[in-house]
N, C-alpha and C positions, 0 to 999 in steps of 0.2 A: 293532628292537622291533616288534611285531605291535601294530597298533593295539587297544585294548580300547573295552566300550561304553560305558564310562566316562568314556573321553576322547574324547568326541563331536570336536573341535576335531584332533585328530589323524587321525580317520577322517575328516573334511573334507580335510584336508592328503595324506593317501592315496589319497583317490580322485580327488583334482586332480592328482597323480604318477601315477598309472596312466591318469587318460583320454590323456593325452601316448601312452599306447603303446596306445590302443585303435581306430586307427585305420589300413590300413592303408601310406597317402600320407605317414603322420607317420615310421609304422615303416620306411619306403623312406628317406624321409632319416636317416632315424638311422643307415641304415645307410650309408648312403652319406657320410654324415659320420665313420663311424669310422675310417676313414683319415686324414681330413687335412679340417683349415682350406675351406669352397669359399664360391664367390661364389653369390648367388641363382638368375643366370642359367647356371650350373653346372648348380645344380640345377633346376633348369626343364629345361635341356637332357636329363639325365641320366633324369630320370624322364621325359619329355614328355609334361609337363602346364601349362598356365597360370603365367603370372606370377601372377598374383590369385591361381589357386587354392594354389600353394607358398606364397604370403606369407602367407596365412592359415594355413595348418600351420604354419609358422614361428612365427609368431606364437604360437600354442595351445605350441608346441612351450615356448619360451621362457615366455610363462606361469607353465607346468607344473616352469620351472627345469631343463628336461634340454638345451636347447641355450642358447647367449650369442652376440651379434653383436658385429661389430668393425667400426666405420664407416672407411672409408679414400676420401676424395672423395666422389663421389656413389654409390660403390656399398658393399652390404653382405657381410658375411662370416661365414658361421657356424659353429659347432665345437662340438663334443659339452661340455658346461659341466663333468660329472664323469664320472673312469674308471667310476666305479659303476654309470653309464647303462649302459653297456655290458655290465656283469657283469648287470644284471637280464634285458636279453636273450639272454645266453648263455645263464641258472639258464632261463629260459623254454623256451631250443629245448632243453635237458634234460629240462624236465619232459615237455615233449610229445614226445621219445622215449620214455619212461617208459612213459605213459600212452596212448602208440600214435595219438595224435591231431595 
């Protein structure tokens, strides 16, 4: 459903679900989570950027409800929270073949 202006509280809820994908350190782990289950220093490794700075994407990430952690000892583990995550960025790299941008 398309949010309307009417339901102010749903277009709050929208655009807390799309800042998740407006960045593009967030959009690197999503994608790199769509594979499989990883650890934080996974991803740290894989992008090579900061502890601090992935934690906080993470963080925003999970917020936003498109990724979930899984605590196992001291370290954490992240994974895509729904298939759908994944379907909004694929409908994305469609549109902007489309649209040539």
């Amino acid at each position: 459903m398309i949010p309307t202006v009417d339901a102010a509280g749903d277009i709050v809820t929208a655009a807390k679900l799309f800042c998740g994908f407006s960045d593009r350190t967030r959009l690197a782990i999503i994608r790199f989570l769509a594979d499989d289950e990883q650890r934080v220093t996974d991803i740290v490794d894989a992008l090579g950027s900061s502890q601090a700075n992935i934690s906080g994407h993470l963080k925003c990430l999970k917020d936003c409800g498109l990724v979930i952690d899984r605590r196992s000892g001291r370290e954490a583990f992240y994974r895509i929270a729904h298939p759908e995550v994944l379907d909004v960025l694929r409908s994305a790299e469609r549109l902007l073949a489309v649209t040539g941008q």
